[in-house]
N, C-alpha and C positions, 0 to 999 in steps of 0.2 A: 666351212662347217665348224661349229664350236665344239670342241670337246669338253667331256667332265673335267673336270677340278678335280684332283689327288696329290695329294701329300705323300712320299715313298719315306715307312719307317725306317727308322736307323739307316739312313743312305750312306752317309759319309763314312759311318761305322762300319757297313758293309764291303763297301767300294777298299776302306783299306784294310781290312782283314783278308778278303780276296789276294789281297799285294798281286795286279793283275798286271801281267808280262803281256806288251804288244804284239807279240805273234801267235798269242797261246788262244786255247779255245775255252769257252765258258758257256754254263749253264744255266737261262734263268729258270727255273724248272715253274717259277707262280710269273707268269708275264705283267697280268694286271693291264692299267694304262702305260707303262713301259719307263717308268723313274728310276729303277734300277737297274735295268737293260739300255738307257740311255747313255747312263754314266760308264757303262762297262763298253761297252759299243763306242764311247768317242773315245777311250784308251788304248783300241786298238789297232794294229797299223796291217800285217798280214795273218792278225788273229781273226778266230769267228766265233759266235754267239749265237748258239739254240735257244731260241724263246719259244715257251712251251706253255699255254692254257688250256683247259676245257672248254672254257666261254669263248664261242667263236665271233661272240660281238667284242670282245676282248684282245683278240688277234687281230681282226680289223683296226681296232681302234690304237695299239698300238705299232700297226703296222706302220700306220701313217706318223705317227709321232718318230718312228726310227728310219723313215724315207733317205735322208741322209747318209746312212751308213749300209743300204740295203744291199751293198758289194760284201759286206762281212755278217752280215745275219740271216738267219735260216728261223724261221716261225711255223712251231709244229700245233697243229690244234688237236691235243691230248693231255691226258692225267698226269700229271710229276710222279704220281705212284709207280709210272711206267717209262719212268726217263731210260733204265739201263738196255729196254728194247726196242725204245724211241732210236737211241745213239748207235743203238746195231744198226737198225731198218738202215742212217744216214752212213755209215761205214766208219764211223768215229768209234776207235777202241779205247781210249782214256783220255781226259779233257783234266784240265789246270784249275779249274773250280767248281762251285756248282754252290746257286743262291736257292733256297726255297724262304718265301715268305708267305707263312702258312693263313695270314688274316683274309678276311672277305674284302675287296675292293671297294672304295668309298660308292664305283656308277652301282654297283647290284644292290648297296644301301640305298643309295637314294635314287633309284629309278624305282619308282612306288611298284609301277606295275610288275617288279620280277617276284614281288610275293615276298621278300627278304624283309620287309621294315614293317614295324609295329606302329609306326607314326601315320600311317596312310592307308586307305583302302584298296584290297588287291585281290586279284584270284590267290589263295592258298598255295603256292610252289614252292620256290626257294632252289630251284634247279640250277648249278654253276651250269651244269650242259643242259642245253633247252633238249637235246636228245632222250638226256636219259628217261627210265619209266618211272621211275619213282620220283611223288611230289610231294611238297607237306601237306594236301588235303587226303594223301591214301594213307598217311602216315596218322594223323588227326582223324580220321573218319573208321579206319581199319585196323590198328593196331591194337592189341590187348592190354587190360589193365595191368597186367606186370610190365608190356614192352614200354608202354609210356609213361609208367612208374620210374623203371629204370632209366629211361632218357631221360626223364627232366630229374632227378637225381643225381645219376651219373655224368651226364656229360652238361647240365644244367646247372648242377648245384642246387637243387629249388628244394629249399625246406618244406615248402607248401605241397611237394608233388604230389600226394594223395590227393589232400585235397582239390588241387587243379583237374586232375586225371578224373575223378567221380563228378565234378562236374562236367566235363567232355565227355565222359559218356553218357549223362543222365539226357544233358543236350544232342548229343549224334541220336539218341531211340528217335528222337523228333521228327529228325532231320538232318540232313546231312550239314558239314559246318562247311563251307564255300571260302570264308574270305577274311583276308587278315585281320580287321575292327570287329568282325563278328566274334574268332576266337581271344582277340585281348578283352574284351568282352568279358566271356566266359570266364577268361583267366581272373580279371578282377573282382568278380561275382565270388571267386572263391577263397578270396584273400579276407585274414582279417584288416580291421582298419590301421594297424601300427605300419603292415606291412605295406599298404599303400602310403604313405605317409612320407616314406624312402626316397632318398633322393633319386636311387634307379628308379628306372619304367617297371612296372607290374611286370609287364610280359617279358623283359628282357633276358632271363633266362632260360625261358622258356621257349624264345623265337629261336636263340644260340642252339638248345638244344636238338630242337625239328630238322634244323640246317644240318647241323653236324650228324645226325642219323640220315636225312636223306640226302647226299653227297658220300656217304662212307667214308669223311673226313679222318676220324681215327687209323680206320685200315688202310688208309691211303697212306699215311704218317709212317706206319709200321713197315708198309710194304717199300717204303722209298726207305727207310732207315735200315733194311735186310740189303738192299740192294744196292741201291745209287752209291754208295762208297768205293764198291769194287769198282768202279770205273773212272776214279778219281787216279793220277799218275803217282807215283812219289813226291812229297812238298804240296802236292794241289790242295786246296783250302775246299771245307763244308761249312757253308754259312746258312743257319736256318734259324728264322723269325717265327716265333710260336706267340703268341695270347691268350693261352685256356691254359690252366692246371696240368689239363690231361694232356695234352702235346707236346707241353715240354718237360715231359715226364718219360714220355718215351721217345723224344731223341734224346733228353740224357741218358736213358737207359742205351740206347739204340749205340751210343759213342762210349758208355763203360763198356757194354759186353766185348765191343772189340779192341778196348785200351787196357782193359783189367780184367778178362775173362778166363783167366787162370785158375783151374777148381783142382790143382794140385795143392794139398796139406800147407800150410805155413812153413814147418819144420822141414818139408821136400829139398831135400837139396839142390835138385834138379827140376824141371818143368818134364812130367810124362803124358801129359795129359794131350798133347797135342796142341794145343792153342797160338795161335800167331798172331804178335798185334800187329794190326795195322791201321790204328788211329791214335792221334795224343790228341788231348784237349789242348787249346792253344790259350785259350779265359780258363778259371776251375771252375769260376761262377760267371753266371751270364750274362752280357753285356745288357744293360737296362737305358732308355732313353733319357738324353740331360734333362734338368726342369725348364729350361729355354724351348727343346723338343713336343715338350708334353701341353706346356703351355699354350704355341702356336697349332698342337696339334693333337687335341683330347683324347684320339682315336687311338692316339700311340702309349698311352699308360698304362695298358697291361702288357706289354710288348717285351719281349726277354731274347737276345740275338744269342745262340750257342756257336761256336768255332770250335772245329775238328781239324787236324790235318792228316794228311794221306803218311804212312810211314812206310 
């Protein structure tokens, strides 16, 4: 069987910031096709390695890519939002790393049909879990002019978002919108000409945005960055790959509250407030791909690798 083709961002960068001990235990909390669970998985000798997705065609697919080392890894088909009661359920009380690489996997880009690509005709989804209930045609078909105002705004950046959103609805009275070429469509209909003219796709912050609202991408972020720390040992390493604004805006928030969350006065001579760090940034700013990286690999130019360690 052929597998997809994927490219694992910042690997080399990740694999040594990890600084991964052969008998320790790691987490890849985004599985993916398994590029950086490979490399962490042949570093170890009586370590073991939690690979963790939502897309259970993604557990498959990398299950077989890690066949090899199948005596030291455990493949959980769940959320990273939910690694700290994933690693309960397994009886793991603290682990030596933990990777999150928060981007979309090259197969859900380009397997036309999962509704995720603007380059190709598809039912409207975008579902990382084919389970859950929310898809981007109930998001597109049902959502109110504020809520898809605010998504392609907010988590889109789309200066046009009025505009896009009044054409979506003028179009849903019709009829309902079905399918990925119908809604870039629509989206291009409501662009002026300079904006098509760009080198991005019309619809490209607009497809980013649908995704990221129906996945609960953000709260997913927020809920692994409240959590997933406390299960990191003393010394164990937080390695998280962000590519939107908004993501890597709250793990860095997510790694100050707990490095610098001190809300006693300046002038305090003492710390009353209660607060205990227990994270240092190990980068201040975020590790960003080489241009040799970016070059062989386009998908990785917005990519920003943050590093935390456990204190």
């Amino acid at each position: 069987m052929t597998e997809p083709k994927h490219i694992s961002v910042l690997l080399e960068e990740c694999i040594e910031n990890l600084d991964i001990k052969p008998e320790g235990i790691y987490v890849d909390g985004t599985l993916g096709l398994g590029g950086h669970s490979y490399q962490i998985a042949s570093r170890l000798t009586t370590g073991r390695l939690i690979g963790i997705d939502r897309d259970a065609t993604a557990i498959e697919r990398a299950g077989r890519r890690l066949e090899p080392f199948k005596d030291r890894v455990t493949l959980v088909h769940g959320n990273f939002c939910d690694v700290a009661a994933i690693l309960d359920e397994l009886g793991i009380d603290f682990v030596d790393g933990m990777l999150f690489d928060l981007g979309v996997s090259s197969p859900q880009l380009d397997e036309i049909e999962r509704g995720f690509s603007y380059m190709g005709d598809a039912p409207l989804d975008m579902r990382m879990n084919k389970s859950d209930r929310l898809t981007a045609k109930e998001v597109v078909n049902s959502y109110s002019e504020d809520q898809l105002n605010r998504i392609f705004w907010d988590y889109g950046e789309e200066r046009y978002a009025r505009r896009i959103t009044a054409a979506i609805l003028k179009n849903r009275e019709k009829a309902p919108i079905e399918s990925t070429l119908q809604l870039v469509d629509i989206i291009k209909s409501a662009l002026p000409a300079p904006a098509l003219r760009e080198k991005q796709h019309p619809a490209k912050r607009c497809f980013q945005a649908i995704r990221i609202a129906v996945n609960d991408e953000l709260g997913a972020v927020e809920q692994m960055m409240d959590t997933a720390p406390d299960k990191l040992k003393k010394g164990g390493r937080l390695c998280v790959i962000s590519f939107h604004s908004l993501e890597d805006r709250i793990v860095k928030s997510g790694i100050a509250r707990r490095e610098n969350g001190c809300t006693c006065p300046r002038e305090a001579p003492i710390c009353t407030c209660g607060f205990v760090r227990t994270l240092r940034s190990v980068s201040r700013k975020p590790i960003l791909p080489s241009e040799e990286e970016t070059e062989n690999n386009p998908r990785a130019r917005s990519a920003k690798l943050r590093v935390a360690e456990r204190v």
